[in-house]
N, C-alpha and C positions, 0 to 999 in steps of 0.2 A: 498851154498848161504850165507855162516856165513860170508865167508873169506873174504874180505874187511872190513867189520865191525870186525870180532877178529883179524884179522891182528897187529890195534893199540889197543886191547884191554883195557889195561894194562892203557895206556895213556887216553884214554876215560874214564874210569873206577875211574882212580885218582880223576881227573877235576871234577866230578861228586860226587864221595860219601867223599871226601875229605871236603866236604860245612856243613857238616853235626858237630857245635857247630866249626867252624872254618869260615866260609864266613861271614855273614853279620849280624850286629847286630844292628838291628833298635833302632836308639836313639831319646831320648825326643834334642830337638835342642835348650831345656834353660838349660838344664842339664846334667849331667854325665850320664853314661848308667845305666838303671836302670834294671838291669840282670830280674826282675817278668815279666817286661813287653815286653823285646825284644824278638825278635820271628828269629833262624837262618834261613835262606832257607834251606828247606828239601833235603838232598842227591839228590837223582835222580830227581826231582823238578826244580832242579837249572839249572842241565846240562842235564841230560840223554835222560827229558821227550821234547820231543821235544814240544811240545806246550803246556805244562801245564807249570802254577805258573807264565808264561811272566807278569800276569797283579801284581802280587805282589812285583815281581822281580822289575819290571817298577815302582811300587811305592817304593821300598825301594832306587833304583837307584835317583829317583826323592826328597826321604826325607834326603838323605846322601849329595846331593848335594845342598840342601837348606839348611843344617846346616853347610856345607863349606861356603856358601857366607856370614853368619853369624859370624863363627867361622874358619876363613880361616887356622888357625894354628894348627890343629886337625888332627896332621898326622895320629890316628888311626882312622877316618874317612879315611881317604887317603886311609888307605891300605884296608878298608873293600868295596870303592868304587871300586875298584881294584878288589877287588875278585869278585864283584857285577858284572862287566865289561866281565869278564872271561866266568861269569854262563851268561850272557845276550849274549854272542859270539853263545855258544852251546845253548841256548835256540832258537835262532833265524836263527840259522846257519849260521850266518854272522861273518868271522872271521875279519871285520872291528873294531869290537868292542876290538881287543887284540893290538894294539897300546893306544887307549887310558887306557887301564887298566896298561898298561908298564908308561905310562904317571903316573898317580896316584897312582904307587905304589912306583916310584922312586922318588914322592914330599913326601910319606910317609917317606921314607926314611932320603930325605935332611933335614926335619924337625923332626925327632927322634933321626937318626942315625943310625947303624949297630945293633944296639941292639934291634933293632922293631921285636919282633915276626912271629906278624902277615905280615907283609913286605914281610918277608922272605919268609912263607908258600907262601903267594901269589903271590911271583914271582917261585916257585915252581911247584903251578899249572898252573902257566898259562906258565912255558916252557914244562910241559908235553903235555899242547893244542897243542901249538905250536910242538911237537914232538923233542925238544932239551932238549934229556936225561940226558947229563954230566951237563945241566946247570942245569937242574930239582934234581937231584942229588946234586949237589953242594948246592943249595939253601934247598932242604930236611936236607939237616946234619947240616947244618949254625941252621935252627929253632931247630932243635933237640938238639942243644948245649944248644941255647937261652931257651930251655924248654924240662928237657928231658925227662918229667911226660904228655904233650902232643901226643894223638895217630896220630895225624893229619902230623909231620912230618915223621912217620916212614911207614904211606902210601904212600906218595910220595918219599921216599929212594927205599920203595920195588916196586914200580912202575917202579920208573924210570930203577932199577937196573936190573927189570923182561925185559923192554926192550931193554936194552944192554945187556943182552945174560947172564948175571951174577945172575943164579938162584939160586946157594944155598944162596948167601948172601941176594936175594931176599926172601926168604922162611924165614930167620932167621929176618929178617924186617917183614913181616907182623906175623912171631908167636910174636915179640916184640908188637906189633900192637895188636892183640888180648890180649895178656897177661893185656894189658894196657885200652885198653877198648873193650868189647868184643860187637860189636853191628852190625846193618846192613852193613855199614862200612868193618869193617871187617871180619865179616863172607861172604861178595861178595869177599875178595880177597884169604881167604883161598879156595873158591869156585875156581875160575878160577885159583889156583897155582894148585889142586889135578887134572880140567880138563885138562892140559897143561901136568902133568905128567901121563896120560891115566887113571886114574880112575874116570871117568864119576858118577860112586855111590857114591864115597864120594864129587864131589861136589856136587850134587845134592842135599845130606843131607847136606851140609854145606850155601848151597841157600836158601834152606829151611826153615835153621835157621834165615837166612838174614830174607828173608819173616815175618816170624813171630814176627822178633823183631821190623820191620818198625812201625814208629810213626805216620804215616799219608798212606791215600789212595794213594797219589802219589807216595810215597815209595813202598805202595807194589807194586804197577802195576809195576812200575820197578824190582822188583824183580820176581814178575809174568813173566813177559817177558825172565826173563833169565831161570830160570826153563822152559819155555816153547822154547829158544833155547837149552837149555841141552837136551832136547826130542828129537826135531829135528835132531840136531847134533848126534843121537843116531839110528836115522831113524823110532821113535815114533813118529809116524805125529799125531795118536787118541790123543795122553797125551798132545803132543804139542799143538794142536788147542783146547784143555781143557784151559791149563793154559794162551795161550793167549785170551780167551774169558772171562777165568777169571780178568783177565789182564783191560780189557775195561769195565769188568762190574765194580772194582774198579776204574777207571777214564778213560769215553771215549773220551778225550782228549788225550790220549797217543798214538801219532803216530805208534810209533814201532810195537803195540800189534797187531794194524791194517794191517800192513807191513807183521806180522805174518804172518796173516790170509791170507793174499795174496799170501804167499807160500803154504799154505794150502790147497787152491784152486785149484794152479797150478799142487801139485801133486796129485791132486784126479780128474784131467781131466780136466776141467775147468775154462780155461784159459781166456776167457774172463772178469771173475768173479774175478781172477789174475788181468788183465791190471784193470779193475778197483778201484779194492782196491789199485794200488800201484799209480796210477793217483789221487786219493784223497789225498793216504801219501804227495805226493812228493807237490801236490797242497799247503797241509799243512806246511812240510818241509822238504824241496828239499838235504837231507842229499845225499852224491856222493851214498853212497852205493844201497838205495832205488831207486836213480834215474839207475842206472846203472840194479839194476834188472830190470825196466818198458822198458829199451832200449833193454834188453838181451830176456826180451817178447815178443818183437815187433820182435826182431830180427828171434826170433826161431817158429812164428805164421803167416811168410809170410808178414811182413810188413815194408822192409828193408827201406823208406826214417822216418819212426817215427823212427825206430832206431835210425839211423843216427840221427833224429832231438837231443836224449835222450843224445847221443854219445857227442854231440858239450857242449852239456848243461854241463855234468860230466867236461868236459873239461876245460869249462870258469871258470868253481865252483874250479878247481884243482889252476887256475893261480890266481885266488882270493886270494886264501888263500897262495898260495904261495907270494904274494904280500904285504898280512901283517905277513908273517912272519913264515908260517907254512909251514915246511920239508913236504911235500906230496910225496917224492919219492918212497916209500912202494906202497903206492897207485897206483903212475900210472907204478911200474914197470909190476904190475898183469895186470892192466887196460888195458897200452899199449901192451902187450903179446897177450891177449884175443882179442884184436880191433885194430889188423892189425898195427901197430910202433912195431914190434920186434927193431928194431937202438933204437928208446928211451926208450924200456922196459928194454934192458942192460945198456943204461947209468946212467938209475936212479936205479937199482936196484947194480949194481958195486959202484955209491954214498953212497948209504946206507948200503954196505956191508962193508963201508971203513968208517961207524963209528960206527956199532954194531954188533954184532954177533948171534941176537939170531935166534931162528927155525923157526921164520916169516920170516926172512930175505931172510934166506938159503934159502927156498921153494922156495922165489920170486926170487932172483937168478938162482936158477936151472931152472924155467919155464920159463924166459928170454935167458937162455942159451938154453935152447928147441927153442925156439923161432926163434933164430938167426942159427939151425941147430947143434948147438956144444954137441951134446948128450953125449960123454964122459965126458966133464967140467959139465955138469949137474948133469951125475949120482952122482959125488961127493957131491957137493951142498944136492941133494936130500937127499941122506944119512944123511949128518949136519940135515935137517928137521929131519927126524925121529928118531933122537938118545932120545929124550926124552920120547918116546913111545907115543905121542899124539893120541889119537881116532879121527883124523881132516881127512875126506873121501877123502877132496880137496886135502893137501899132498899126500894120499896115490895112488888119479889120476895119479899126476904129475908125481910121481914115477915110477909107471904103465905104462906110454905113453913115460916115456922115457926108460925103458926097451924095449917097444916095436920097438922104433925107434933103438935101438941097436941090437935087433934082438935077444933078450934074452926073447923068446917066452914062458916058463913057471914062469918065474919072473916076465913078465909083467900080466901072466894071475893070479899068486897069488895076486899082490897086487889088479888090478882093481876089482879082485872078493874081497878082501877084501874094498875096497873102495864102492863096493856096497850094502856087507854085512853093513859094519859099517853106512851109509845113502843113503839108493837110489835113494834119492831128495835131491842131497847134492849138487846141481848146475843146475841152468836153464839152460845155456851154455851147460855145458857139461856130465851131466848124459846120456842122450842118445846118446855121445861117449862113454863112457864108458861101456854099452851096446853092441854097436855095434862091439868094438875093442871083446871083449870076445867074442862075436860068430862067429869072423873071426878066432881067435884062437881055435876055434872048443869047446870052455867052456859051451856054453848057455847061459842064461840070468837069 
């Protein structure tokens, strides 16, 4: 149930802890900035936390833009309004807000010039929102020239580069990134580079670190939550609903931790208790991924037109964002696989396979190709997934159901028993295929 949300991990993860002494700097509107008294938005605050900080966020958004109508020529205003735009997109989950942030970062711009730092970073993150890597990339290396004592451009070099499939240069960007400021920040991304190369323990410990170095409650619940998907992801559901509980006791404002909890429910029988924690979230903010579990609830509890209602909602929310600007092909290639369009699970998953290469990709490709029946083209695909050894159950389904449909009866029964091993609650959809494919192959359960 990770896989939509890790899917764009990497790009999500940017956009969010990239804010942290890089997004916003609240200035006096008679004066220069006066660094005692400006306050950044908090990493995960900015973006991650879906409903925390909107109200400060909203005021800094609102004092930036009353010191432009003042000071109309303040392109470093420009570009922090810009970054402000970006965190106000993911806070609200309205990607309406990233055309105008493209707006004021490219007045940052006409009124600086090429040499604007912050410009740069900010059109950085916000092509990582948007899911366009080479330009996220391209504008990562630009700031990093502009500043190359800055840890904030070599987040989004190794962001961008983890999601074009180009990992060790990825890896050699965030230990630049560490090297250079070693903080929540970056201990989140040596975390998800060590869970990505199957060692679950070392990020753990390197989340951990995040945790602990957070400067604010909203920080940690965001880092709460990712230690309490490390668990999950692990098929520690006790540890898991520990650190998302911890998670809300440090800000119950933080959608996700709650979302947690909702899978928490559903693997401990109690599904009802499930629809309604994810009915709160999505009430809160209607993120695709959240929404799409409360629809895959409905779906697997007997209640096929709320599906269907959750189904259209995921849907509308896809052409949104594809409307101002955001590559959502990833998305609907799994989405449409899972929810009957096998024809547009392959066209958007073939799109995205034809500008990056990394093990998200594959996977989603292979299950698209499952999809449309072509189980040899997939086995291939699938393989690209797991050359980096990930601990991801979802992958190792996909794997599993298409050995099966080849007829490769003890490959398909190793991985799905490994897919089960590694999370047994690793999908409202489909753990209980996966189940049931094993005791048709005579394995058990």
């Amino acid at each position: 149930m990770r896989s939509i949300g890790k899917s764009a991990v990497a790009a999500v993860m940017a956009v969010a802890l990239l804010l942290v002494g890089a997004l916003v700097l609240v200035r006096d509107p008679q004066g220069p900035v006066d660094e005692t008294r400006s306050s950044a938005i908090p990493a995960s605050v900015a973006l991650l936390v879906p409903a925390v900080g909107a109200g400060s966020l909203e005021a800094t958004i609102a004092t930036l833009q009353e010191r432009l109508r003042t000071i109309p020529d303040d392109g470093r205003s420009y570009a922090s309004l810009g970054l402000a735009y970006v965190a106000q997109g993911r806070v609200t989950g309205d990607p309406s807000w990233y055309p105008k942030a493209e707006s004021a970062l490219a007045e940052s711009i006409r009124l600086t010039g090429r040499g604007n730092v912050e410009a740069a970073l900010g059109l950085g993150v916000l092509a990582l929102a948007r899911h366009d890597f080479e330009a996220a990339l391209a504008n990562g290396r630009r700031a990093a020239e502009l500043n190359p004592y800055g840890s904030e451009a070599y987040g989004v070099i190794g962001d961008a580069l983890l999601e074009l499939g180009r990992y060790d240069e990825a890896l050699g960007a965030f230990q630049t990134m560490v090297d250079t400021r070693p903080d929540l920040s970056s201990y989140a991304r040596v975390s998800y580079a060590r869970e990505l190369l199957g060692d679950v323990e070392g990020a753990t410990e390197a989340m951990q670190q995040a945790f602990d170095s957070a400067g604010a409650s909203a920080d940690a619940a965001w880092a709460a939550h990712q230690l309490g998907e490390l668990a999950w992801g692990a098929g520690d559901v006790r540890t898991a609903a520990g650190r998302y509980e911890r998670g809300l006791e440090l800000d119950p404002m933080y959608a996700p931790n709650l979302a947690g909890l909702g899978k928490v429910a559903w693997a401990r029988g109690n599904t009802q208790l499930a629809i309604d924690r994810y009915t709160d979230v999505v009430a809160r903010y209607p993120a695709p991924e959240f929404v799409v579990a409360l629809g895959d609830l409905y779906a697997t509890t007997g209640h096929p037109d709320q599906a269907a209602d959750q189904e259209a909602v995921v849907r509308a929310m896809h052409d949104l964002a594809a409307a101002n600007g955001v590559n959502v092909d990833l998305e609907l290639a799994l989405f449409d696989a899972d929810h009957g369009d096998p024809g547009g699970a392959l066209r958007a998953a073939e799109a995205e396979w034809s500008r990056r290469k990394s093990v998200h990709v594959a996977d989603a490709l292979a299950w698209a190709l499952y999809a449309n029946g072509r189980f040899e083209e997939a086995s291939a695909y699938s393989d690209r997934a797991l050359e980096l050894g990930t601990r991801n159950a979802l992958f190792l389904f996909h794997a599993g159901m298409i050995g099966f449909a080849l007829g490769d009866g003890s490959g398909a029964q190793s991985l799905l028993r490994d897919a089960l091993d590694t999370n047994p609650n690793f999908s409202i959809l489909h753990a209980a295929t996966a189940s049931r494919v094993l005791a048709e192959l005579g394995a058990g359960t």
